[in-house]
VMD Tcl script that builds the backbone (N, CA, C; Angstrom):
set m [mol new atoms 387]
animate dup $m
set s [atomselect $m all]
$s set {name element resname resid chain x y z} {
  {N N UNK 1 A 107.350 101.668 76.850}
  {CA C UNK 1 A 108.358 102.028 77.819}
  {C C UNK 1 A 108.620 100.907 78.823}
  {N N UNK 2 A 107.496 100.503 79.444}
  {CA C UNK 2 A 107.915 99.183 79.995}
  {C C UNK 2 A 108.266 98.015 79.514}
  {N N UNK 3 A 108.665 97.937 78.457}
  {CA C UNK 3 A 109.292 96.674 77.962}
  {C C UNK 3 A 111.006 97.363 78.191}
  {N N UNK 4 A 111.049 98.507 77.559}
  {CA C UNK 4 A 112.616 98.811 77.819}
  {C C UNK 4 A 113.489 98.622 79.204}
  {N N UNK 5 A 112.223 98.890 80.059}
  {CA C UNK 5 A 112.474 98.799 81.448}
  {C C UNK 5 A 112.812 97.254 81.773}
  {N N UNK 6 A 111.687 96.581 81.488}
  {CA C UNK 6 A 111.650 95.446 81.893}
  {C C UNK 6 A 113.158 94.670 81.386}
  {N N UNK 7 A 114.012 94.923 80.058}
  {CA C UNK 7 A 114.432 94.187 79.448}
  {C C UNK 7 A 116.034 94.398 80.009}
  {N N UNK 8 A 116.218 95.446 81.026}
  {CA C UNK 8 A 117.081 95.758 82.084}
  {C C UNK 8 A 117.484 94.819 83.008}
  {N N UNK 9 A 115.862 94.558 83.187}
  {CA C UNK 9 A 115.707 93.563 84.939}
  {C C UNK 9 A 116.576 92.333 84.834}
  {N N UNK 10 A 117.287 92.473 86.167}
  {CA C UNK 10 A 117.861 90.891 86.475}
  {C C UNK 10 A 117.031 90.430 88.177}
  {N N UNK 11 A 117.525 89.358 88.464}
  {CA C UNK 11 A 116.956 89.160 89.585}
  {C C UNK 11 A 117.793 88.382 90.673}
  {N N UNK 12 A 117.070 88.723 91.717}
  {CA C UNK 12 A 118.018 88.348 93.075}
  {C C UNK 12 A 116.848 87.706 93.812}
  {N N UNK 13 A 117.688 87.235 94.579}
  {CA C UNK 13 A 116.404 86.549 96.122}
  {C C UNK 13 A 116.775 87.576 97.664}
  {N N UNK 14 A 117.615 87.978 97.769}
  {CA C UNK 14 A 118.529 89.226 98.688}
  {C C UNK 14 A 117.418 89.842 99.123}
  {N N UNK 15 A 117.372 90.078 99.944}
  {CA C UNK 15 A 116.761 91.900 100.417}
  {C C UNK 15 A 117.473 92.814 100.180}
  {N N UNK 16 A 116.523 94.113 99.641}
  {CA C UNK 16 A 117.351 95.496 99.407}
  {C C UNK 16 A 116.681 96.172 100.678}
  {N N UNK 17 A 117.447 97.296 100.469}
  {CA C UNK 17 A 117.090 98.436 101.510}
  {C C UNK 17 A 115.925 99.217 101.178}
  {N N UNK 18 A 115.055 99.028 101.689}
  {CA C UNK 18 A 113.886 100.194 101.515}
  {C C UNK 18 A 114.183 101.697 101.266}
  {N N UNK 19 A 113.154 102.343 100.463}
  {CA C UNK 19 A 113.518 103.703 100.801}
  {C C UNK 19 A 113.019 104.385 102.038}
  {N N UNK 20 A 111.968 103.773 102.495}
  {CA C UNK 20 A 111.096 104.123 103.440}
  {C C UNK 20 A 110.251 103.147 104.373}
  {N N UNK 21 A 109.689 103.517 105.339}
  {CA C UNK 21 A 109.375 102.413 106.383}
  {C C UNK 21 A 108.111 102.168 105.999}
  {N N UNK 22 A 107.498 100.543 106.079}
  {CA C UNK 22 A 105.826 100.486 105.321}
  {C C UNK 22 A 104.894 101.312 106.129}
  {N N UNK 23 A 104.303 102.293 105.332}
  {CA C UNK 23 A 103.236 102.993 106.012}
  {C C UNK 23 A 101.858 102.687 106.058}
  {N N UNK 24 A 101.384 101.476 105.049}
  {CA C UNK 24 A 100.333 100.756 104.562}
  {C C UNK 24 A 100.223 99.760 105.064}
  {N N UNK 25 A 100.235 98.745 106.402}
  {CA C UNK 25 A 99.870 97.492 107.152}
  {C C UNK 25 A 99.124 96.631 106.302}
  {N N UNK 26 A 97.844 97.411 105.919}
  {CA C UNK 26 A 97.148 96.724 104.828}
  {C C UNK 26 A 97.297 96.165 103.683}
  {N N UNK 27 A 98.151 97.154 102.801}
  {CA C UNK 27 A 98.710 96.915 101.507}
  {C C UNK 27 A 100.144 96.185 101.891}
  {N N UNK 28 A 100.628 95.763 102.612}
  {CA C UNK 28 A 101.631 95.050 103.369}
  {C C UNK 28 A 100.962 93.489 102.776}
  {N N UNK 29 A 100.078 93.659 103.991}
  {CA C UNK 29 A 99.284 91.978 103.994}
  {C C UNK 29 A 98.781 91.187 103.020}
  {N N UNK 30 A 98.218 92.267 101.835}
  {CA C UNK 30 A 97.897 92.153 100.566}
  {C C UNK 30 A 98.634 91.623 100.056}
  {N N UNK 31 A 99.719 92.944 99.869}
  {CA C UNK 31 A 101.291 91.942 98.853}
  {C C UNK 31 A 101.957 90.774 99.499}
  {N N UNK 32 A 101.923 90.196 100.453}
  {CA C UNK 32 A 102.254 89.557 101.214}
  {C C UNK 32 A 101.444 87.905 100.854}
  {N N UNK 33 A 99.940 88.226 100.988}
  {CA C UNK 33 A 99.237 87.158 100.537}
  {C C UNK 33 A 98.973 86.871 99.273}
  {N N UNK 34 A 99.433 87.644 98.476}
  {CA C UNK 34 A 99.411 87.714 96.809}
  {C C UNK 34 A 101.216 86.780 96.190}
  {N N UNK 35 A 101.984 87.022 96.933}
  {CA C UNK 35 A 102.907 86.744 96.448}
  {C C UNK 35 A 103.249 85.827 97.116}
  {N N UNK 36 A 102.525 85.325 98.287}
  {CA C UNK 36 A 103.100 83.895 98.493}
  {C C UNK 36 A 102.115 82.860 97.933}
  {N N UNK 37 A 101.125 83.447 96.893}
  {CA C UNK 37 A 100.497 82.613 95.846}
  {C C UNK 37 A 101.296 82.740 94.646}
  {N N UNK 38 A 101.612 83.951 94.478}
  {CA C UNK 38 A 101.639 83.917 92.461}
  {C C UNK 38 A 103.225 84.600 92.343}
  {N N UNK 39 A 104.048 84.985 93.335}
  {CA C UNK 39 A 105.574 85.044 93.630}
  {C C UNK 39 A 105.418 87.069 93.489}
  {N N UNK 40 A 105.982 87.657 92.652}
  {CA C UNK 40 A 106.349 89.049 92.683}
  {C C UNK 40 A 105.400 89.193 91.640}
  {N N UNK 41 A 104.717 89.932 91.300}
  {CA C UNK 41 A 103.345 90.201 89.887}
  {C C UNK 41 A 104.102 91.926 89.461}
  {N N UNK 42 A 104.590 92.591 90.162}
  {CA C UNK 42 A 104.881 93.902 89.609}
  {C C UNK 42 A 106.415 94.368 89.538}
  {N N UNK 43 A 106.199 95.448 88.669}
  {CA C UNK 43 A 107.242 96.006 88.304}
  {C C UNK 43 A 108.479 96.218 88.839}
  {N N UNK 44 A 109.694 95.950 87.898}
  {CA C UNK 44 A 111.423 95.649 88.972}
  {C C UNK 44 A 111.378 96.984 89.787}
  {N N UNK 45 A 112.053 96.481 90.786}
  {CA C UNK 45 A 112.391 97.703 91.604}
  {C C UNK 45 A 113.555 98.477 91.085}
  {N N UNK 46 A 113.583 99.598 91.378}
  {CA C UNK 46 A 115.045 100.427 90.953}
  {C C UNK 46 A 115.761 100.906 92.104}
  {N N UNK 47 A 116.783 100.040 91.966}
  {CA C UNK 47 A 117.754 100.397 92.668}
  {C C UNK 47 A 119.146 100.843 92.344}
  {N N UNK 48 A 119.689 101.344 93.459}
  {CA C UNK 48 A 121.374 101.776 93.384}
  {C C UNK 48 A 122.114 100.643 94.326}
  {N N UNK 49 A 122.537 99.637 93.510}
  {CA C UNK 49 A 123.288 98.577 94.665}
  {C C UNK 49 A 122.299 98.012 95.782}
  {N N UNK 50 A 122.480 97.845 96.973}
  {CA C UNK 50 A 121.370 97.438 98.059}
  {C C UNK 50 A 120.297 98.254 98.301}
  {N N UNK 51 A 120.555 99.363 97.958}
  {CA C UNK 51 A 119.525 100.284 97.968}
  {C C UNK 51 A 118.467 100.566 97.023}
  {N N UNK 52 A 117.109 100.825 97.366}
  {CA C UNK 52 A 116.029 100.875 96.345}
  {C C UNK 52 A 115.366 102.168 96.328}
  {N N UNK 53 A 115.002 102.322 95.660}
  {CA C UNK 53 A 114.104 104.014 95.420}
  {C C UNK 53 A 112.902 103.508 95.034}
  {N N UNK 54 A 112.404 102.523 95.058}
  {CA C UNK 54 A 111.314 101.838 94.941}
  {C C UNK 54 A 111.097 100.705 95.898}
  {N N UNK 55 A 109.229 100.713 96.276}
  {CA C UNK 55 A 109.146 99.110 96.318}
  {C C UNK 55 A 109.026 98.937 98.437}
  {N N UNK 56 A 108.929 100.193 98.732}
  {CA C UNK 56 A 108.898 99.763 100.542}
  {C C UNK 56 A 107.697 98.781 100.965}
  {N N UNK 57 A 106.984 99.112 100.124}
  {CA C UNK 57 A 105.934 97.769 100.636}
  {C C UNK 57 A 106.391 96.217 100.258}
  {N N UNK 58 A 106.898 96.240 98.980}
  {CA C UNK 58 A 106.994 94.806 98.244}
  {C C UNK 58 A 108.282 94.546 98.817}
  {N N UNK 59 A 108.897 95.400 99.072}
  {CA C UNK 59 A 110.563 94.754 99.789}
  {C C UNK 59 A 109.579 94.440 101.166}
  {N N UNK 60 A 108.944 94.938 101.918}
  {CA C UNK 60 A 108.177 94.650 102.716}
  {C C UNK 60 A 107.649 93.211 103.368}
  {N N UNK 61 A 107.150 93.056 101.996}
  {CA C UNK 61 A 106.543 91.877 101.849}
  {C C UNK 61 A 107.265 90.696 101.573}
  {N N UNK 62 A 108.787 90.569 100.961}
  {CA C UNK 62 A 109.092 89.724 100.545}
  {C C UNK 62 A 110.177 89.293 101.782}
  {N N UNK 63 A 110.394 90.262 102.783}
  {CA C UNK 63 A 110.968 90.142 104.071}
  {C C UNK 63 A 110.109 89.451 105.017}
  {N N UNK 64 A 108.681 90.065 105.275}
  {CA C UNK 64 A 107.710 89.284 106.002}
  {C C UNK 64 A 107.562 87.876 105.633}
  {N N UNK 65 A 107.198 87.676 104.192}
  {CA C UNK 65 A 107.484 85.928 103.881}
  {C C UNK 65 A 108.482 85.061 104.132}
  {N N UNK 66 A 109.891 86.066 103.804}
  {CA C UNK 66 A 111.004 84.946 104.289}
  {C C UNK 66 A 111.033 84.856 106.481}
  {N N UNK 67 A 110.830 85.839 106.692}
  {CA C UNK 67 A 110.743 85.673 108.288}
  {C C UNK 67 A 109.659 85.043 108.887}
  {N N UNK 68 A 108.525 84.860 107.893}
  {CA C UNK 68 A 107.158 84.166 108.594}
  {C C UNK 68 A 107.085 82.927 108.043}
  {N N UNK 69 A 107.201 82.392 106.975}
  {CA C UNK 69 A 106.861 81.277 106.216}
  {C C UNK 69 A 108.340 80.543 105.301}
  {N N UNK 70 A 109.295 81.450 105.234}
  {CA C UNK 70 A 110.586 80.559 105.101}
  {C C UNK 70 A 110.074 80.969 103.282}
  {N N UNK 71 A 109.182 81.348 103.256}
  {CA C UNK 71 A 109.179 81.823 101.125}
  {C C UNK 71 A 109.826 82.958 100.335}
  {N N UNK 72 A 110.753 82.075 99.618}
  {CA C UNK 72 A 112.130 82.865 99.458}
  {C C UNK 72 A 111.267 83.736 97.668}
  {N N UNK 73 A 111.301 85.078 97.732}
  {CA C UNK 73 A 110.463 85.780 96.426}
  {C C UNK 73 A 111.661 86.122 95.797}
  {N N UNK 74 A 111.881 85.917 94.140}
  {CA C UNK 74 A 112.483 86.415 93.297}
  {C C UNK 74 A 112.059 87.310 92.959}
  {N N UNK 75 A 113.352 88.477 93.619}
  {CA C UNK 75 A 112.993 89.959 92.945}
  {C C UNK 75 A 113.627 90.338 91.708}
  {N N UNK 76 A 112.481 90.879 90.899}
  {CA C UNK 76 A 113.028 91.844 89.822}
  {C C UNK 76 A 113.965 93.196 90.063}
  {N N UNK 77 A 115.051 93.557 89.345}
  {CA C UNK 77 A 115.310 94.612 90.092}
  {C C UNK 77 A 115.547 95.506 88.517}
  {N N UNK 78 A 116.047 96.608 88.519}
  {CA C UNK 78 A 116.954 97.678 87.347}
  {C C UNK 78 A 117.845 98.444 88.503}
  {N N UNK 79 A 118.758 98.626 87.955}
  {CA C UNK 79 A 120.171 99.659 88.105}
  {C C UNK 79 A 119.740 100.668 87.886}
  {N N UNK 80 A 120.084 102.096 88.488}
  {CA C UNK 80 A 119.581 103.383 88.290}
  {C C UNK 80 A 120.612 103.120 86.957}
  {N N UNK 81 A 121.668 103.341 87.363}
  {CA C UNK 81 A 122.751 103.413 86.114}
  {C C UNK 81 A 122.592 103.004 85.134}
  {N N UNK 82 A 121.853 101.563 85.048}
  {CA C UNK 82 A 121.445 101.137 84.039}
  {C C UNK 82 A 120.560 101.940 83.036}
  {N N UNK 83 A 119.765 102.128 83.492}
  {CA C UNK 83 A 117.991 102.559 83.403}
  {C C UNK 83 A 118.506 104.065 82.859}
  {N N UNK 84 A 119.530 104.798 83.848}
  {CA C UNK 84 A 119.921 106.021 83.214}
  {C C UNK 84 A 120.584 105.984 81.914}
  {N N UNK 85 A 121.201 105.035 81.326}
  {CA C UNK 85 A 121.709 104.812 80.401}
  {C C UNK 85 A 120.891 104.556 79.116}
  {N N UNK 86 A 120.233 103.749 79.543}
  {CA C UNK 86 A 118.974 103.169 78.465}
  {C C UNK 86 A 118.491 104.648 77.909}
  {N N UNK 87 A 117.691 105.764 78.931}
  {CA C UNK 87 A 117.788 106.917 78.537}
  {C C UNK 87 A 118.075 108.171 78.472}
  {N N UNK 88 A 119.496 108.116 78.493}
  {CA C UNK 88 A 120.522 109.246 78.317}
  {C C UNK 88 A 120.393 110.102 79.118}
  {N N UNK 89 A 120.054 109.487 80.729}
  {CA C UNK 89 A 120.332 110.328 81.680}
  {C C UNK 89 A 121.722 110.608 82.217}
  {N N UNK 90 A 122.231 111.212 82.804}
  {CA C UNK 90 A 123.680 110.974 83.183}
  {C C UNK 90 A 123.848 110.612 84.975}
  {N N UNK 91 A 124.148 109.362 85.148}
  {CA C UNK 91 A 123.855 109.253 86.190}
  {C C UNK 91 A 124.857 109.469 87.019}
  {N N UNK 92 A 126.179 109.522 87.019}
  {CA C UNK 92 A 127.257 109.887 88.020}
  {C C UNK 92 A 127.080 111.159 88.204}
  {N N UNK 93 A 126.963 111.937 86.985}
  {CA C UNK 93 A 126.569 113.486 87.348}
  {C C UNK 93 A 125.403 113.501 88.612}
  {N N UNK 94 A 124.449 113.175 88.032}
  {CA C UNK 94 A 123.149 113.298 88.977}
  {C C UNK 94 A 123.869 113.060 90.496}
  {N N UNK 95 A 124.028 111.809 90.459}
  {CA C UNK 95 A 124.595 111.479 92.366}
  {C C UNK 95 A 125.949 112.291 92.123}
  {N N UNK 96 A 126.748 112.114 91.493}
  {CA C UNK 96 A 127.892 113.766 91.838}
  {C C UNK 96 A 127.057 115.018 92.748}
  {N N UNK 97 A 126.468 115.630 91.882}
  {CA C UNK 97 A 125.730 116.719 91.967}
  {C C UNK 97 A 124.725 116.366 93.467}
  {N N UNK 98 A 124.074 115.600 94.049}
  {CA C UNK 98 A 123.311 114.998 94.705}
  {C C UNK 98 A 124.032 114.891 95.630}
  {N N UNK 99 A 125.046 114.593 96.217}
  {CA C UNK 99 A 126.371 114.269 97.314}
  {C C UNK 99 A 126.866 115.532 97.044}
  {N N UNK 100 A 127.146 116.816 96.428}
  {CA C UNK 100 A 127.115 117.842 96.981}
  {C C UNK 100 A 126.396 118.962 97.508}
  {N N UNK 101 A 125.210 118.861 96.949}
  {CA C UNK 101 A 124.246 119.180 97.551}
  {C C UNK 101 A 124.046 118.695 99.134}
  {N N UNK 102 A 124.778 117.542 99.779}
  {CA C UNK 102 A 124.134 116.587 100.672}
  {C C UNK 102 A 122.308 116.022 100.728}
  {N N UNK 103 A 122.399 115.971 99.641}
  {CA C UNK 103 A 120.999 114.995 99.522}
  {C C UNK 103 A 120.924 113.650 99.864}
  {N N UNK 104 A 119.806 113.126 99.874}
  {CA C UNK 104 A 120.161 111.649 100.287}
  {C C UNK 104 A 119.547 111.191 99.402}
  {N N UNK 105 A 118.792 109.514 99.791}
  {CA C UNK 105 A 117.929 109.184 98.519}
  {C C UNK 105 A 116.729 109.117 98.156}
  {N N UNK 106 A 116.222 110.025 98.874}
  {CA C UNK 106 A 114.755 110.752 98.605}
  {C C UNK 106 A 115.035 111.870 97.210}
  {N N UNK 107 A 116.171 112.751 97.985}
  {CA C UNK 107 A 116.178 113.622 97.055}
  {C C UNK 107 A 116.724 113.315 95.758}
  {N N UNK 108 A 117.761 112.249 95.706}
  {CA C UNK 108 A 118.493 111.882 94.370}
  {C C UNK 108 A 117.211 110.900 93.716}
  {N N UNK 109 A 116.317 110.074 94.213}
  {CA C UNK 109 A 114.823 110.203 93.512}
  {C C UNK 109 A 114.173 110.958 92.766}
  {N N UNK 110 A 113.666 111.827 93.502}
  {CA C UNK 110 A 113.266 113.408 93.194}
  {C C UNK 110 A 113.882 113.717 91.732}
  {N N UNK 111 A 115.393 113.915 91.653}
  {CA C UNK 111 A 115.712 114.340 90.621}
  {C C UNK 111 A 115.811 113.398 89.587}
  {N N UNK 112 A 115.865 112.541 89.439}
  {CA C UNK 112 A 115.850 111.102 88.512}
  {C C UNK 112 A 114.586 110.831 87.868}
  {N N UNK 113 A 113.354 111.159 89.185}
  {CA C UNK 113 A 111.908 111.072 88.056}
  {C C UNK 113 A 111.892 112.467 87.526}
  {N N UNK 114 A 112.495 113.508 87.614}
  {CA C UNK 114 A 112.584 114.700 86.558}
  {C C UNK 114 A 113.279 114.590 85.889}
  {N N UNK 115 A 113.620 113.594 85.407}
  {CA C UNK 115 A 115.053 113.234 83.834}
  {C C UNK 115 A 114.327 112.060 83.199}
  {N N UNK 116 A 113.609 110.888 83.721}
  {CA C UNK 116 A 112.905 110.296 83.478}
  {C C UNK 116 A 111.723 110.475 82.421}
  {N N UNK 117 A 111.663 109.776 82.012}
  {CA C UNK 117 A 110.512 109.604 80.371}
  {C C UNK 117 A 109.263 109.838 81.816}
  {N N UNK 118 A 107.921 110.445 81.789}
  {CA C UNK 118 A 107.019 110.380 82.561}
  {C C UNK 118 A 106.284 108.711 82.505}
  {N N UNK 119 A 106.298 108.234 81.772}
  {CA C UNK 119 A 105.990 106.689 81.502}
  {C C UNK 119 A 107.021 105.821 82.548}
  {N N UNK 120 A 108.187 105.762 82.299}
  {CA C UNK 120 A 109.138 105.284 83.144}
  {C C UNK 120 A 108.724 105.356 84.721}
  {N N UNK 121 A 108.618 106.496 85.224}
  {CA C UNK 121 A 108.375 107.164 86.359}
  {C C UNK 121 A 106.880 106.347 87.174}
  {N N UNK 122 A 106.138 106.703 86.168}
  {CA C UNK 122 A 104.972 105.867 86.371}
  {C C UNK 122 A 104.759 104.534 86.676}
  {N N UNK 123 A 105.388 103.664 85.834}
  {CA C UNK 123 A 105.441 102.631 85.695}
  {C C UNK 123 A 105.851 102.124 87.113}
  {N N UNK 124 A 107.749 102.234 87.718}
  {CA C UNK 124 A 108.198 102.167 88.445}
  {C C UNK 124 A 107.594 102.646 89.907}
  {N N UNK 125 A 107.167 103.138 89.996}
  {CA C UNK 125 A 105.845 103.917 90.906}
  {C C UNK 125 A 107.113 105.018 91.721}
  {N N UNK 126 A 107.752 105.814 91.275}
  {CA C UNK 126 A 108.978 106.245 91.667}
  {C C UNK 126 A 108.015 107.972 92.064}
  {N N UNK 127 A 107.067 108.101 90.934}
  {CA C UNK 127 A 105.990 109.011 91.489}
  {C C UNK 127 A 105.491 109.364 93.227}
  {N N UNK 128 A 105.759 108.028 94.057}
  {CA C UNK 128 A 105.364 108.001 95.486}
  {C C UNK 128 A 106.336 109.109 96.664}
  {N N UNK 129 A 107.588 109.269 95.488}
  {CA C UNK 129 A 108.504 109.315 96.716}
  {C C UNK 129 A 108.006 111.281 97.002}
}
mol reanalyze $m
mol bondsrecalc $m
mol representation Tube
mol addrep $m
């Protein structure tokens, strides 16, 4: 499953939008000192455009490097759309359905790792939200 995933990924140097604010200081500093040795080591983030449903620490981290040390990290990323496609999720429906509900993107998460292969889900660490 993670090769299908992986074979999605394109990459940017940009910041995306977090889904959430880092709640881990520690695991901050970690990814932080890990990747301004060996660059990004884990799995693309999934996002919708600037926005990510993954990844608040490692977007985290790759913000702290460019504001502390000027080290610009190539991120991996996947397209929900994409990724929904790969496996026959329907993704305009989903955010259709999701924007009438007024959900935001916690909840349009939520429903995406329940359409999701459980491997996928895992992988992506989309399990957190």
């Amino acid at each position: 499953m993670a090769e299908r995933v992986n074979a999605l990924a394109e990459h940017a140097t940009g910041i995306f939008n977090a889904p959430h604010d880092v709640v881990d200081r520690g695991k901050l500093a970690a990814l932080m000192r890990d990747m301004a040795e060996r660059g990004w080591q884990g799995p693309p983030l999934l996002v919708d455009g600037e926005n990510a449903f993954t990844g608040s620490h490692r977007i985290g981290a790759v913000s702290g490097l460019w504001n502390t040390e000027c080290i610009e990290i190539v991120i991996p990323y996947v397209e929900a759309a994409e990724l929904c496609a790969e496996f026959d999720v329907d993704w305009a429906t989903l955010v259709e359905d999701n924007a009438a509900d007024f959900g935001d993107i916690t909840d349009l998460s939520q429903r995406l790792a329940e359409l999701l292969p459980a491997e996928v889900v895992d992988y992506l660490g989309m399990d957190l939200h």
